[in-house]
Every structure is written in C-alpha cells, then in structure tokens.
C-alpha positions in Angstrom: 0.0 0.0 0.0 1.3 3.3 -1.2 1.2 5.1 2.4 0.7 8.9 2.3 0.1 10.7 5.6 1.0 14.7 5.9 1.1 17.1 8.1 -0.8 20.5 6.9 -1.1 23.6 8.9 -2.0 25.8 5.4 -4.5 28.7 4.1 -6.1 27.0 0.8 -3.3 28.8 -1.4 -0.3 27.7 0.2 3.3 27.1 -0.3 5.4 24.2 0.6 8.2 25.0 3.1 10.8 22.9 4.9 10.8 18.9 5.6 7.3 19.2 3.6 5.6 21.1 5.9 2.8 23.5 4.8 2.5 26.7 7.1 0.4 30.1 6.6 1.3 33.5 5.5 1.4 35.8 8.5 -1.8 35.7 10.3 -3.0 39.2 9.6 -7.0 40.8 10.2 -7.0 40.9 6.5 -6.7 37.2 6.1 -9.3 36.2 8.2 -11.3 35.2 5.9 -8.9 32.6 4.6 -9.2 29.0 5.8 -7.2 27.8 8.4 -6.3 24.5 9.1 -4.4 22.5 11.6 -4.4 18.6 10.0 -3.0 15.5 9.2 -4.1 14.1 6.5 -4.2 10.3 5.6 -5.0 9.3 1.8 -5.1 5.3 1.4 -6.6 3.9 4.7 -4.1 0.9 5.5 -6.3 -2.6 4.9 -4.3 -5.5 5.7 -2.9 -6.8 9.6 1.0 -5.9 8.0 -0.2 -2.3 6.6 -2.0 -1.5 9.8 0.5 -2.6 12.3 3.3 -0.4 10.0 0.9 2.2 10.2 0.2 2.0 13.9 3.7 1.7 14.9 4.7 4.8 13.0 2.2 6.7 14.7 3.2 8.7 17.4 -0.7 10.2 18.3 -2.4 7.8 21.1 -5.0 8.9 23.0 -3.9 12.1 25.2 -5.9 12.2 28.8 -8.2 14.1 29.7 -7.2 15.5 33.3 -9.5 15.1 36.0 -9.9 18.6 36.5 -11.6 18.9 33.1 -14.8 18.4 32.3 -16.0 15.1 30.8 -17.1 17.2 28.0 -16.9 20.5 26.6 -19.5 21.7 24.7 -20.6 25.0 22.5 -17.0 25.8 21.8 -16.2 27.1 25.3 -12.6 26.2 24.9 -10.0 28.2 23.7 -6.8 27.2 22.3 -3.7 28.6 20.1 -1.1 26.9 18.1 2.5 28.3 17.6 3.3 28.0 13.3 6.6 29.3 12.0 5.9 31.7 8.7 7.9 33.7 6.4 7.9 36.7 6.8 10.0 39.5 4.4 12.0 36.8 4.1 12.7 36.1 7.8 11.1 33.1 9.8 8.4 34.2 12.3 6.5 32.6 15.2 2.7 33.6 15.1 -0.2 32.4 17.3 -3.2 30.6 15.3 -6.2 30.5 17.9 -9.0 28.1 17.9 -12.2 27.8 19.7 -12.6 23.6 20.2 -15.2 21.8 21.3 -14.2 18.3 23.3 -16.9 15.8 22.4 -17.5 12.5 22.9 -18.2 9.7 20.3 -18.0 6.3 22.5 -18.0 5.1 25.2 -16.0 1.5 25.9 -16.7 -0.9 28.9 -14.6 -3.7 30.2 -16.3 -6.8 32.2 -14.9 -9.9 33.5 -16.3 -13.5 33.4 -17.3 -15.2 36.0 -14.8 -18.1 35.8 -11.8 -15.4 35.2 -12.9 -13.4 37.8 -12.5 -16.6 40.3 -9.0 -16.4 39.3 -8.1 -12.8 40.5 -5.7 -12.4 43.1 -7.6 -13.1 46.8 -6.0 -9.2 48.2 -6.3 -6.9 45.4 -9.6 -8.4 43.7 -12.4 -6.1 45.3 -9.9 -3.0 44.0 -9.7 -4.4 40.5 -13.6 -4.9 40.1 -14.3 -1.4 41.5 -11.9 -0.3 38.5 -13.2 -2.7 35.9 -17.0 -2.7 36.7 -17.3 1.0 37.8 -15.0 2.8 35.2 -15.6 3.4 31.7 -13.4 5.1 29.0 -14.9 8.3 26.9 -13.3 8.4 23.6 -13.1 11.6 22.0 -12.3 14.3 19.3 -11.6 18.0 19.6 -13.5 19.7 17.5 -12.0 23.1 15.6 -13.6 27.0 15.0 -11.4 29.2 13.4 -11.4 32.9 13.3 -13.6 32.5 10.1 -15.9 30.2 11.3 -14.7 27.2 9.8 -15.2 23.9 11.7 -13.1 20.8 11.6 -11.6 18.3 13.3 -8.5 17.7 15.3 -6.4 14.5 14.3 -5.4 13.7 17.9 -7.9 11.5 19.7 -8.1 12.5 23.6 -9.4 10.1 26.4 -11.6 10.5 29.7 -12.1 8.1 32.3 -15.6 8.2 33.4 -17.8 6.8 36.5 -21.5 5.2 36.2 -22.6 6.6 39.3 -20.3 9.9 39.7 -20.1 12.9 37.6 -16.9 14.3 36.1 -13.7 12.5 35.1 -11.7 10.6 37.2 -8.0 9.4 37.8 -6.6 6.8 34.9 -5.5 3.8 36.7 -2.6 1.6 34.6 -5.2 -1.0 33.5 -7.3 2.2 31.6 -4.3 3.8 30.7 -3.1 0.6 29.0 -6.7 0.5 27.4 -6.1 3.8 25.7 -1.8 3.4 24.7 -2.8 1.5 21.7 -5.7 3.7 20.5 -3.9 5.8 17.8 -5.4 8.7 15.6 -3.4 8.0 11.8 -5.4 11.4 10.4 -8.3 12.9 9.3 -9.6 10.9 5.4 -9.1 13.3 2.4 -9.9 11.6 -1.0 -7.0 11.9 -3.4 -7.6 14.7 -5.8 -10.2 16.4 -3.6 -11.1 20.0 -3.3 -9.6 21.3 1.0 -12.5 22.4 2.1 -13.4 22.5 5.6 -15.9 19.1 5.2 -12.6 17.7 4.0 -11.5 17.4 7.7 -14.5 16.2 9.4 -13.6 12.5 8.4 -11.1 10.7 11.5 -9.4 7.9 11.6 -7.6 5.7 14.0 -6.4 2.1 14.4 -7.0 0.1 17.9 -4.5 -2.7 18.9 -5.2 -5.0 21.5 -4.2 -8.2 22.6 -6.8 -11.2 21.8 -7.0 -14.2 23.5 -6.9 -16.8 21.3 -6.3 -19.9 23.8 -3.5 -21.5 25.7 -0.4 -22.6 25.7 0.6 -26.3 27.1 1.5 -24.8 30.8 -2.1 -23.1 31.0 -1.0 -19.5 30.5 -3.2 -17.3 27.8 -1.5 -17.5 24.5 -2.7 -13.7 22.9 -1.9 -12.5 19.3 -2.1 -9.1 18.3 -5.3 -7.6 16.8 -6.2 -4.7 14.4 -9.1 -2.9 13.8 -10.2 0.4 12.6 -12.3 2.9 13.7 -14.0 6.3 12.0 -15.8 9.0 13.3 -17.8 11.3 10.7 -18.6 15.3 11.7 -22.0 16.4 10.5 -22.1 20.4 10.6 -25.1 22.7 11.2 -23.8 26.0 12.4 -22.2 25.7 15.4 -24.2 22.3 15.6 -21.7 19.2 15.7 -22.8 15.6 15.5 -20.4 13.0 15.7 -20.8 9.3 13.9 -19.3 6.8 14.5 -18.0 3.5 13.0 -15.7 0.5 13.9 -14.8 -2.3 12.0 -14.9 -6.2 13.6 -14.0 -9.3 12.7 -10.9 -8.8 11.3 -11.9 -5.5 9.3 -14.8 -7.9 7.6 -17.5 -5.9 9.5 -18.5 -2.1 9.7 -20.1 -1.0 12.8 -22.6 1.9 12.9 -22.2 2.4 16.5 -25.5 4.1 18.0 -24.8 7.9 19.2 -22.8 8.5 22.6 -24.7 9.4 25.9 -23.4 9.0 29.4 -23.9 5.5 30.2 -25.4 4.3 33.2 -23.7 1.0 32.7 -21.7 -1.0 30.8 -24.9 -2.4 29.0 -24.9 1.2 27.8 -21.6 1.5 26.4 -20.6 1.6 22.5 -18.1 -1.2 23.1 -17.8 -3.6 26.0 -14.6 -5.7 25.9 -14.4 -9.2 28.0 -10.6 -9.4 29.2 -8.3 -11.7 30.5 -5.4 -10.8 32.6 -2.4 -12.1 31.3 0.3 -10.4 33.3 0.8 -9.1 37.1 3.1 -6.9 38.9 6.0 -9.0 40.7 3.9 -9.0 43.8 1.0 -10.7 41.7 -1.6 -8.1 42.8 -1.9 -5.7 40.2 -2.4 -6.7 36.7 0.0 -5.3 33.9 -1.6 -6.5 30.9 -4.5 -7.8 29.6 -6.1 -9.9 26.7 -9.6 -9.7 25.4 -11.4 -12.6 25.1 -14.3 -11.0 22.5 -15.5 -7.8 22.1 -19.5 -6.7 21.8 -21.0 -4.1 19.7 -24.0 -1.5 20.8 -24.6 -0.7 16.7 -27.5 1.3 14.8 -26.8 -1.0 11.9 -23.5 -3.3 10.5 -22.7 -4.3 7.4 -20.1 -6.9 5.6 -17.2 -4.9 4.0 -17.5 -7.1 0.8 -21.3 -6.0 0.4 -20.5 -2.2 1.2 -18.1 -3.0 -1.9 -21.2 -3.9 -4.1 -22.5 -0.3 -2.9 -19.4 1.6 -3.8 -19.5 -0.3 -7.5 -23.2 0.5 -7.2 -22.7 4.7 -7.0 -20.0 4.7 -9.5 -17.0 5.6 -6.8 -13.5 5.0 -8.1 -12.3 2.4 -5.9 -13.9 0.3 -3.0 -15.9 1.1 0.1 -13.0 2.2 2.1 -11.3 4.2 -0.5 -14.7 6.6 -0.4 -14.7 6.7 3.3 -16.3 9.9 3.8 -19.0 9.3 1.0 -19.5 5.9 2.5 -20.2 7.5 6.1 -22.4 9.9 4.7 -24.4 7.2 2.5 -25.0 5.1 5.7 -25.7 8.0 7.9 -28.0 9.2 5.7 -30.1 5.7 4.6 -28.7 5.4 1.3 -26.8 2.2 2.4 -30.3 0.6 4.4 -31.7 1.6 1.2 -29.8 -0.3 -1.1 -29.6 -3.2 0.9 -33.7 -2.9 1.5 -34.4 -2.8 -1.9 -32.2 -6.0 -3.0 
C-alpha cells in the first residue's frame, strides 16, 4: 500500500516549506477570511494486519488524557486554544499564534467486564480494587472539535481520552489497566480523498487504528497465548452551524464488518456502552496483585446498523465511486448515515 500521511497547517493557497511542511502567511486581520487548518491528512486507509501494524507503529498520536480537573465534556465551543506556526515573513522566519475555539466531544463510550470463571482467578488481596476499576470505570473516547477565526469547523487529528464513572459525575484518575486500554488507540489522520477540493468538510472525516491483545487460547502450561489484533475505527462530523454531530463507526471481525455504532450518551452501565470488551489478565506486577496487561477474550458491539465490507463494496461499484468502500470513506459514512446504504440493501 502506497502510504501517504501529511502534516498540513496551510490557508487554501499555500506554499510548501521545509521537511514538507505546509505553514500560513502571516496571520494578519485581512486574512481572516482565509481557511485555516491545523491537519494531518491520511489518503489510502491501511487494509491489511502488515499495513495497519506499520501504520500504527509509525504513529506517534495515542490517545492524550483528559485531566481530572476537566470536564467530561466541553461543549458549544467554550474552549479556547492557540497553536505556535513558523511563517515567512520578508524573508525572515516568524513565530505567530493561530487560535481556535474547540469543542471536546464524545463519540464512544468503551466498557470492560470480567467473566465469571476469570474473575474466580483474580488475586484473593487486590480483587475487590480491580472490580471497583473494571465494573465502575468506563473510558470516553473523544475528538476536539475546531472553529477558526472565520468560522470554519473541523476536526482535530489527535484522539483524547476520559475516564468516566457510572454513578459519579466528572472525570476521574486513569489507573494503569485504563491507561493501557487507551496506549494502543492511535489517531493515523483525518480521510481526504485523493484529488479532492480542501474544504473544511474535508477534515470532518477521523481515523484511527485500535490494537489490542486477543486471546486466542493456551499454551501447554495453561498461561493465555494472545496474538495481536487490528481494527479500525472512524468517526464522521456532521455540521449545522455551530451544531456538531459526531458518527461513528468501527470495524470487527478482522476488518470484515463495519459497525454503525449508535450515538454516545453518558452511560449508566456497561450495557450502555458503545463497546464492551471481555478481558483476561495475562500479566501481574511481581507481587502478583496488580495486573500489567491484559487480553480480550471477545468484544461486543452496541450498533444502529452493520454491514459486511465485501457487500458495502457492491455499494461503492453500485454509486460509480472510483475504488472500493474504504477508498470513499467519507462518502460511505455519509451514505450510511444518511439511509442510502439501508436503502440499497432494502431494496435487494
């Protein structure tokens, strides 16, 4: 796969500096109503276990924490935020300020449970302190959402985590079993179709690759034996104003599935959550109290609709896209969050 990931940070007519890096012409009241971005932009979304675990290696964006002084969410653009960009300026390089107002939204929620026969086999001291963590905590995925100067709204290509509580407002501490949850969660840019037009729609498409650890049975001594796992996950802005709905999808299976995962809302329990992942323990501090690792054993799905990839294929061929489902990815979100896809399929 022909990878092409960049870094942008541009007005629509910009000019390519050093090390491929696009920055703006002095930031100036006159240019205000110029576009501003602040992107990384991915062109071929990687497919196969070898592209995506080249892919997520070379990433350096996991999920950054979300303090627990901060809100779980903010909403309505009440944040505020500046980036420092080098320009030229006369011929000399400058440092300017690029300010953003952000929203920090939410776009799922993901549970972790225990079985009942792996539970049996938690440590005798520290088990009531790892279920408080496990069945009490969940983990708020979520995007920042931009507002230039000019009004322009986009996304942010850095994915930010919160840990949340199903009976206590706010965000709480990250323990080193959530933090581990979140390590491995790692934005790889925001989906711009080859050839397209940079508008600000053009950056409302994210994506990101999860790994995890799956259990896939034992070895001869008992001991889990886990093999890495891939999936990807997207996560569509619609735009009304200053009205921002997030959509989200997931693939499964091996990237044979797409998951329309049904809208975030605070959950009240894990039954509530967009994913809920069954885990294994597979490794423990020296004092064998505190688990350092973990293995999932299967992963559920709280979905609107899902769909084979091979089928959404016969959909792409169907509107006349150049290339398959996944090359198309923003039209493809918009077809199923519109009905198109139920549509189609309905009508067969």
């Amino acid at each position: 796969m022909r990878r092409n990931l960049i870094f942008v940070c541009f007005f629509v007519l910009s000019r390519p500096l050093l090390g491929g890096l696009l920055l703006t012409e002095p930031v100036k009241a006159a240019d205000i109503e110029k576009p501003v971005w602040v992107a990384r932009i991915v062109h071929d979304v990687p497919r196969t276990h070898e592209e995506l675990a080249a892919t997520h290696a070379a990433s350096r964006w996991g999920a950054l924490e979300v303090p627990i002084a901060d809100p779980l969410e903010i909403k309505d653009f009440a944040g505020r935020t500046e980036y420092t960009i080098t320009t030229n300026s006369g011929g000399h390089r400058v440092k300017r300020q690029l300010p953003f107002d952000y929203s920090r939204r939410a776009f799922v929620a993901y549970a972790m449970r225990i079985d009942e026969e792996d539970e049996a086999e938690l440590p005798v001291v520290s088990k009531r302190r790892i279920l408080r963590v496990v069945n009490g905590r969940y983990i708020c995925m979520q995007l920042r959402v931009h507002r230039d100067a000019a009004g322009n709204v986009y996304l942010y290509y850095k994915p930010f985590a919160a840990v949340g509580s199903y009976t206590a407002p706010g965000t709480h501490e990250f323990s080193p079993l959530i933090e581990s949850s979140i390590r491995d969660f790692r934005g790889i840019g925001l989906f711009v179709k080859r050839g397209s037009k940079l508008t600000p729609d053009s950056f409302r498409t994210f994506v990101a690759i999860n790994k995890n650890q799956l259990a896939v049975g034992e070895h001869e001594d008992g001991t889990p034996k886990v093999e890495d796992h891939y999936e990807l996950s997207f996560v569509r802005a619609r735009v009304n104003g200053d009205k921002v709905d997030l959509h989200t999808f997931a693939t499964s299976e091996h990237r044979k599935r797409l998951n329309y995962m049904a809208p975030f809302k605070p959950p009240g329990g894990s039954s509530d959550c967009g994913l809920t992942s069954t885990i294994i323990f597979t490794s423990y501090t020296l004092a064998k109290q505190s688990p350092v690792a973990k293995a999932a054993r299967r992963v559920d799905f709280n979905t609107k609709q899902d769909y084979l990839l091979e089928d959404l294929d016969r959909f792409a061929v169907s509107e006349g896209w150049e290339g398959d489902a996944l090359a198309n990815l923003t039209a493809l979100a918009d077809a199923v969050i519109d009905g198109k896809v139920a549509a189609y399929f309905g009508a067969q």
